[in-house]
N, C-alpha and C positions, 0 to 999 in steps of 0.2 A: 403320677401320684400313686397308682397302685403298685408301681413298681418300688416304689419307696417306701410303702407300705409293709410289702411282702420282704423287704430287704430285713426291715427292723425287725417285724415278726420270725425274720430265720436268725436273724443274731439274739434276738430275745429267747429263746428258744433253746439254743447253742449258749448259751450266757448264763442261762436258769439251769442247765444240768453241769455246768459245771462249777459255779457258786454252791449249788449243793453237794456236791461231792468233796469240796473244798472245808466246806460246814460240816458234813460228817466226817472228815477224818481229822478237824480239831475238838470235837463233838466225842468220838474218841483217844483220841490222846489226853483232853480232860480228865475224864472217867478212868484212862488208865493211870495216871499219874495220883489217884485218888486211892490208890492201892484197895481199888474191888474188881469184880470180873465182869463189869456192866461194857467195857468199852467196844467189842464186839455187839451187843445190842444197842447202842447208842451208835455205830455207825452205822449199822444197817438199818436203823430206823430213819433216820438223818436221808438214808439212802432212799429207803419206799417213800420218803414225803416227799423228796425230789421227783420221785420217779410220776407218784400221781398228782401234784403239782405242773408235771409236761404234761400229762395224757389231758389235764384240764383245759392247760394252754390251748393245747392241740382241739380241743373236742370245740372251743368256744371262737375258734378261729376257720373250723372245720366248712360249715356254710357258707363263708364270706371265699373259701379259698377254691370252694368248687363252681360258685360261681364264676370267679377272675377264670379258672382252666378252661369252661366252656366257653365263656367268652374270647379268650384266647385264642381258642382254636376255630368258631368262627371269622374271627378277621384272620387268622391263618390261611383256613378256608377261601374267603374273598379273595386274599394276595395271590394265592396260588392261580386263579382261575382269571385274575387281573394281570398278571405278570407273569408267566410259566416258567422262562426261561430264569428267572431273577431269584423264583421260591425254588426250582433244582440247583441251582448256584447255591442258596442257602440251606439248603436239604444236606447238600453234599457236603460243603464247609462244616458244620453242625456235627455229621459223623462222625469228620476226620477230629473236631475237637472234643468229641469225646473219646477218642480214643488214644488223644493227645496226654494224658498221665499216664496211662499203662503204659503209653512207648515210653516215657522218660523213665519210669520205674523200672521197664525193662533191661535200658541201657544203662542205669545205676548199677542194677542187679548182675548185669555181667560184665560189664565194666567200672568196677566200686573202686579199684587204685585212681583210675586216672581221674569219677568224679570225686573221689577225697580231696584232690587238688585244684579243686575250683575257689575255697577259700581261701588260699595260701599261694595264689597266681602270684609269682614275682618275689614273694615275701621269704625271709630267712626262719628257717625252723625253729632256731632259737635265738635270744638276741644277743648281742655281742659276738657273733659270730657269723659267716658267709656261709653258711652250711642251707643244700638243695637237695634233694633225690632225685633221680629219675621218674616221668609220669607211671610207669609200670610197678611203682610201688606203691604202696596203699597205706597212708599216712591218717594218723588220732593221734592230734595235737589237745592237751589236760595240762592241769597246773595253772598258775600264776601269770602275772604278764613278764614280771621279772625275773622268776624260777620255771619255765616252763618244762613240762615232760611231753618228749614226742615218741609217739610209737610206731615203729615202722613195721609192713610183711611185703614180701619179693619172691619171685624165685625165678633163677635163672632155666628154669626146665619147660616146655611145655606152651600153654594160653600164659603164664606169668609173666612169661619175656616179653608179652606186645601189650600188655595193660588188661587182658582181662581175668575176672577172678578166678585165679587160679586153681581153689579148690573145687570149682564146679567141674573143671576140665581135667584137675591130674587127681591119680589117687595118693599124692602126699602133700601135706600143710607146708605153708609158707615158711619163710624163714625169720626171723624175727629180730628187728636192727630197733635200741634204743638209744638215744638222745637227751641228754639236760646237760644242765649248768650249775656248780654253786661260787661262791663266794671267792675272793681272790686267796683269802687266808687260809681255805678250808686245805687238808691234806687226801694225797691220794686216796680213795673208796674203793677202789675195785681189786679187790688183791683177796688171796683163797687163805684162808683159814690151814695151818698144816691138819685138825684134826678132821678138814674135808680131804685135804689130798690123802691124807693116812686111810679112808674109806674103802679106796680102788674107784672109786665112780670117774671123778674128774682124772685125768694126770695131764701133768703140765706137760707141753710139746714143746712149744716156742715163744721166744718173745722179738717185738719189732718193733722198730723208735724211729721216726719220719718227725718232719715240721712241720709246722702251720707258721711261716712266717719268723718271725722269734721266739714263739712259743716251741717248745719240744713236746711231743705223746709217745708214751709209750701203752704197746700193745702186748696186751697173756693171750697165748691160747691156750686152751685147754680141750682135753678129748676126753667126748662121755661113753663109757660102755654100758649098752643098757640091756641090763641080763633077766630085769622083770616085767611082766604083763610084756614077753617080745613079740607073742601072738595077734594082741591087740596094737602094739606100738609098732608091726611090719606093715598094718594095712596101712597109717599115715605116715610111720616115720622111719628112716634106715637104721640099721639098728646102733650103726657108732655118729654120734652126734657130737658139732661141736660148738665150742664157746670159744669169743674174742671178749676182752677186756681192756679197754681205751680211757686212757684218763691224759691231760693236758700237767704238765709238771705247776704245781701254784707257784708263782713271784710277786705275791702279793700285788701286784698290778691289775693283771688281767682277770676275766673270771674265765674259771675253769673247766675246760670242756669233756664232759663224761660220753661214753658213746659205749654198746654192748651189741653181741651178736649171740645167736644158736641157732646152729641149722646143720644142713651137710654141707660138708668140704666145700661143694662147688660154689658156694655163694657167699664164700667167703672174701674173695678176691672184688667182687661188686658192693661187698662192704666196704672195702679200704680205698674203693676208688672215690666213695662220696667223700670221705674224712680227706683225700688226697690233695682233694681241691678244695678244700676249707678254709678258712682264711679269718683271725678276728678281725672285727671293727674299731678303728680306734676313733 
């Protein structure tokens, strides 16, 4: 019973500061839609009644909560002196799980590609299409269920190659592989503007046309020189970078599959290999 108690009291708790934070930021969006300059005062007032609203909670719940502790720790006390071996057993357990989120947070943290991929275990990145990446790349999957946008980072150098995050290990940024889909009608997207290549930035290199089945892609590269901030853009990035552009030809059937790259040369070929083995669903 008291633990059911304490249960309700920590989600009452948890529940009251964030209702009230939720009250003052429509509390201010009111006020500011009212065109005056109250909305910055109405949320942070909205915010101190929350705040001392919990300290209240807290101060009224305060002697009931120090009693249950002491009491707690006497029958802790007994178990221990009852059972020795059974309260070391649970001493030690106890430790190890608190220290059980910093080790997962650890492991996210230097390995964040291959936990990106725990929601998308099995599953195609976009729909209408057989398209996977490799675990060592690090996928942010946005958008729609039907239109989705996937964003990929890689890199063939370094911690990137075996799944961990790369920037912590190399001194340059990932490489950057994107994914969607539109409509079977819609016409090719990805194609340079002549008054961008007339710039100097981009220039067009090459282009390369493979299948997916029945479907045809054709692919732009283009190659960027980058002749500004190259002090700051040597310590993440080399200084000639490049782009791929992947579009699926529309035949009004199929839906169309977009795909994009920048990065260095080398990771470029680990881009074509995903698209390589792509495949639509019919």
């Amino acid at each position: 019973m008291a633990l059911l108690k304490r249960t309700v009291l920590l989600v009452g708790e948890v529940g009251l500061l964030f209702l009230g934070f939720a009250i003052s930021l429509v509390a201010a969006k009111l006020l500011d839609s009212s065109e005056n300059e109250f909305a910055v005062i109405g949320f942070f007032s909205g915010l101190l009644l929350t705040i001392v609203g919990w300290l209240t909670l807290r101060y009224k719940t305060r002697r009931w909560k120090i009693e249950q502790d002491a009491a707690q720790w006497m029958a802790s006390r007994s178990f221990g002196k009852k059972y020795p071996r059974r309260a070391k057993f649970l001493r030690i357990a106890h430790r190890w799980m608190l220290w059980m989120p910093s080790a997962c947070a650890g492991l996210v943290l230097f390995f964040l590609p291959v936990a990106s991929h725990i929601l998308l275990a099995g599953r195609s990145l976009v729909p209408h299409y057989s398209l996977s990446t490799p675990l060592s790349w690090m996928v942010i999957r946005s958008g729609g269920r039907y239109h989705p946008y996937v964003r990929t980072f890689f890199s063939a150098e370094g911690a990137g190659r075996y799944g961990m995050t790369s920037m912590w290990f190399n001194h340059s940024m990932p490489s950057d592989g994107e994914f969607s889909i539109s409509d079977p009608g819609s016409e090719n997207g990805w194609s340079r503007p002549e008054s961008e290549l007339a710039s100097g930035h981009p220039t067009h290199v090459a282009k390369r046309q493979f299948s997916m089945g029945t479907i045809a892609m054709e692919c732009w590269e283009y190659r960027h020189d980058h002749d500004y901030l190259a002090e700051f853009r040597s310590m993440f990035r080399p200084p000639v970078l490049w782009e791929v552009l992947c579009s699926t030809e529309p035949n009004g059937v199929d839906f169309n599959l977009r795909a994009a790259f920048y990065g260095p040369q080398e990771d470029i070929s680990a881009f074509y290999r995903v698209l390589e083995v792509a495949k639509p669903i019919r």
